[in-house]
C-alpha positions as CSV (number, residue, x, y, z in Angstrom):
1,X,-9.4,3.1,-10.2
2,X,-10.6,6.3,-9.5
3,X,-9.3,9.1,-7.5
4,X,-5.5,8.1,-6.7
5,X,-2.8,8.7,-4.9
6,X,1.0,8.4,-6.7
7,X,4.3,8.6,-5.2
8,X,7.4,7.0,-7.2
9,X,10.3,4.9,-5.6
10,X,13.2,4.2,-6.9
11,X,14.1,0.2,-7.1
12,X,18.0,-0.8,-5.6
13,X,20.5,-3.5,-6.9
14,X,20.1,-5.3,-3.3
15,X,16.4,-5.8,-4.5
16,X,16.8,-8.1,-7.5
17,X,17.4,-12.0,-6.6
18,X,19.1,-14.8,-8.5
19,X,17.5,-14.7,-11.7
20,X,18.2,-11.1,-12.1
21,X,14.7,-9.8,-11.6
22,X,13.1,-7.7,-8.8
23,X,12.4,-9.8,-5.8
24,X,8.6,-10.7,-5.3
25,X,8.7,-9.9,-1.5
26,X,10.0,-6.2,-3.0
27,X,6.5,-5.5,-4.5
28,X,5.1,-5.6,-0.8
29,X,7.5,-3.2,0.0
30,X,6.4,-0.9,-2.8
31,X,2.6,-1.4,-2.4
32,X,3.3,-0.3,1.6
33,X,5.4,2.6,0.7
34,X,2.4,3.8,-1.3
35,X,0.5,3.1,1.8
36,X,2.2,4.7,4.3
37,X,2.1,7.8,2.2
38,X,-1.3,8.3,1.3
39,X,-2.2,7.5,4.8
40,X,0.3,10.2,6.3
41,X,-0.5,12.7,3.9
42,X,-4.5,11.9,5.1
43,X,-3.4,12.4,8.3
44,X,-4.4,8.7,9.5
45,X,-0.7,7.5,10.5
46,X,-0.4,10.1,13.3
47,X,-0.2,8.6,16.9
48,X,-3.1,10.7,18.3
49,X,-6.3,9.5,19.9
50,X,-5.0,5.9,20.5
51,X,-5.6,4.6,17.3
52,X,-3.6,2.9,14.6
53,X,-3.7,1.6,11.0
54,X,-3.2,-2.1,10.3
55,X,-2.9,-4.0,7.5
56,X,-5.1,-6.8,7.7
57,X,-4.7,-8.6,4.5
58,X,-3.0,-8.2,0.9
59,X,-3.6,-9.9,-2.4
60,X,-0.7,-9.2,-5.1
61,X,-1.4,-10.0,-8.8
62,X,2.3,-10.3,-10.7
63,X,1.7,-9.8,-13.9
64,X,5.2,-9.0,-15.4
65,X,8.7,-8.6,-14.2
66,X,10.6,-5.4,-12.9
67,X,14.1,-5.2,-13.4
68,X,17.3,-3.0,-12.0
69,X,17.9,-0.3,-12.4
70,X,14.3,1.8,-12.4
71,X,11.6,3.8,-10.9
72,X,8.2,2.3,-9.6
73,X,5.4,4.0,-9.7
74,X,3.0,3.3,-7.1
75,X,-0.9,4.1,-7.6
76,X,-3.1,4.1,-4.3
77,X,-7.0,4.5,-3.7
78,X,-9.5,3.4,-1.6
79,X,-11.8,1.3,-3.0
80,X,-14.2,0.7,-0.4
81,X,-14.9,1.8,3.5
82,X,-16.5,0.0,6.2
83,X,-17.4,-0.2,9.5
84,X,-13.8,-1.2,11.3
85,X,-11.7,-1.5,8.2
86,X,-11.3,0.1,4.4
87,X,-9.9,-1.2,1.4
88,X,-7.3,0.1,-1.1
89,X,-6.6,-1.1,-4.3
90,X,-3.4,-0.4,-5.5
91,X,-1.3,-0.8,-8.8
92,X,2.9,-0.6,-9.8
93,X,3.8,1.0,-12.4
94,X,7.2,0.9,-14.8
95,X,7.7,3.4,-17.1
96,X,3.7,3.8,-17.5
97,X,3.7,-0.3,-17.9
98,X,1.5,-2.3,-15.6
99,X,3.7,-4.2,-13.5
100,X,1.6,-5.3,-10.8
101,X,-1.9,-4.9,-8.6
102,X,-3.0,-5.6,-5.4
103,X,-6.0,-4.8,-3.2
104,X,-5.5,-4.7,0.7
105,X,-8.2,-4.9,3.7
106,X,-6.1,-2.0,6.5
107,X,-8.2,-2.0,9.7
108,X,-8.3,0.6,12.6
109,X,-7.3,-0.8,16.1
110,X,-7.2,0.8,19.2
111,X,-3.4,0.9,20.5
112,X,-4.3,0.2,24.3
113,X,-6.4,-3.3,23.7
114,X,-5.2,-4.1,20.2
115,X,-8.5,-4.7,18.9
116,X,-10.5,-3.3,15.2
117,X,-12.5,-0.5,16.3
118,X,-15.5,1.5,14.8
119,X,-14.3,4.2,11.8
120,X,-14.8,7.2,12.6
121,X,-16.8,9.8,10.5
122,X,-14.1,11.7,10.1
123,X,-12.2,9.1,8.6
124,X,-14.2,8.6,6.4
């Protein structure tokens, strides 16, 4: 990835299931933390303008296990932009270890008709 984004959470005992290992549905959670963050921080999660950011699809790659207690870090960055939507790619992290990546499609929508809209320039 190139340019990125990092913010680090911090996983809870509720998070781990049966076998003792973090939850899979938790490293959704993480990747839209990660999200959510970048995108405030952009400026692109404030209500204004009638317009909204959606997350239109998300691929997750497991590729080893997290375990309690720990913190994640989450790596963000757009990958690609396009007409009505962008993708990020994204990537967990466990003390520097590779955990986990994923690449989501977030589209723009307008809030009164609920439909993708054009990207602004200056979102891009």
């Amino acid at each position: 990835m190139g340019s990125f984004h990092t913010t680090v959470q911090k996983l809870r005992f509720c998070d781990t299931d049966k076998l003792g290992h973090i939850n899979n549905a938790v490293y959704a959670v993480m990747y839209e933390a990660g999200r959510a963050e970048m995108l405030e921080q952009a400026g692109l999660l404030a209500p204004s303008g009638g317009h909204a950011v959606v997350i239109a699809r998300i691929e997750i790659d497991f590729l080893r296990e997290m375990n309690w207690p720990c913190e994640v870090t989450v790596e963000s960055a757009i990958h690609r932009i396009g007409s009505k939507s962008f993708t990020l790619r994204q990537r967990l992290k466990v003390a520097g270890e590779l955990t986990s990546r994923a690449q989501s499609v977030l589209a723009v929508i307008d809030t009164g008709t609920r439909r993708a809209v054009m990207l602004e320039d200056a979102w891009k």
